[in-house]
MIGUDO-215859 format. One record per residue (C-alpha): x, z, y. Coordinates in steps of 0.2 Angstrom, whole numbers, padded with zeros to 4 digits, always signed. Each point is the difference from the previous one (the first is absolute). Example, Ala and Ser with C-alpha at 12.3 -4.5 7.8 and 13.67 -1.06 7.14 Angstrom:
<drenlos>
+0062+0039-0022;+0006-0003+0017;
</drenlos>
This chain:
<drenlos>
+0000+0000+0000;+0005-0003+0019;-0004+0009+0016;+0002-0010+0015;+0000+0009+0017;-0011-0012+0012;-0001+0002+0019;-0011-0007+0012;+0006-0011+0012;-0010-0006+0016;+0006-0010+0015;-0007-0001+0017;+0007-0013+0014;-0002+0003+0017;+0010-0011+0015;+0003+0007+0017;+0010-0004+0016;+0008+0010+0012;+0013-0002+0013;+0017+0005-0008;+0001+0007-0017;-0004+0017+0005;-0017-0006+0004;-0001-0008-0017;+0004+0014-0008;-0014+0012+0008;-0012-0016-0002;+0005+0002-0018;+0000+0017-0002;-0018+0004+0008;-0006-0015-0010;+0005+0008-0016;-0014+0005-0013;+0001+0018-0006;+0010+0003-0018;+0010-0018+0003;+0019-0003+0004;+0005-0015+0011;+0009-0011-0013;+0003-0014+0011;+0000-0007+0019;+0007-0016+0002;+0003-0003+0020;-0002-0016+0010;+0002-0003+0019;-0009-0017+0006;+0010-0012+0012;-0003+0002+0017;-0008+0020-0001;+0011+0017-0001;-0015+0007-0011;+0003+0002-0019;-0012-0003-0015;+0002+0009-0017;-0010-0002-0018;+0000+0020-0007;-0004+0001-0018;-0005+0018-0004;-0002+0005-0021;-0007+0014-0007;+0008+0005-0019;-0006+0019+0000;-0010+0000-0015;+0006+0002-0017;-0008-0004-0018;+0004-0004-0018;-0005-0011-0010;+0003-0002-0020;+0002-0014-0014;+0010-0005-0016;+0010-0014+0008;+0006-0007+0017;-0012-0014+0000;-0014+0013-0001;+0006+0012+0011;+0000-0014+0014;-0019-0006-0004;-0002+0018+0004;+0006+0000+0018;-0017+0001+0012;+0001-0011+0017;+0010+0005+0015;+0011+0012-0013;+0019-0004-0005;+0009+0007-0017;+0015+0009+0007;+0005+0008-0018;-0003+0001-0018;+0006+0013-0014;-0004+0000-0017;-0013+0015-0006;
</drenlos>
């Protein structure tokens, strides 16, 4: 038998601007949903303006499960939407 430990993974994007990257930081940081860490924020600055853009991606992966099968293949049927297998161990 195998146990697999399972965790869910939710994403959220958000984009923002600001004027310097200090700005883009707060934008980011107010914009950011409770229980998610910024995992990404790609910057852009258009030609012709001082303002900057970014694209924050924000995941959640704070809940924990496990999930058990005979084989690998089984184990990966097992795996609900929106959730990622992280380890396995043999029971």
């Amino acid at each position: 038998m195998l146990t697999a430990t399972i965790r869910r993974v939710e994403t959220v994007s958000v984009e923002v601007a600001g004027e310097g990257l200090d700005a883009v930081k707060a934008e980011l940081e107010a914009k950011r949903p409770a229980g998610f860490d910024l995992v990404s924020a790609p910057v852009a600055m258009r030609a012709g303006t001082t303002a900057l853009t970014a694209s924050g991606t924000f995941e959640r992966r704070d809940e924990v499960g496990e999930i058990e099968a005979e084989t690998m293949d089984d184990l990966r049927k097992l795996i609900p939407e929106g959730w990622q297998m992280i380890s396995v161990r043999r029971a």
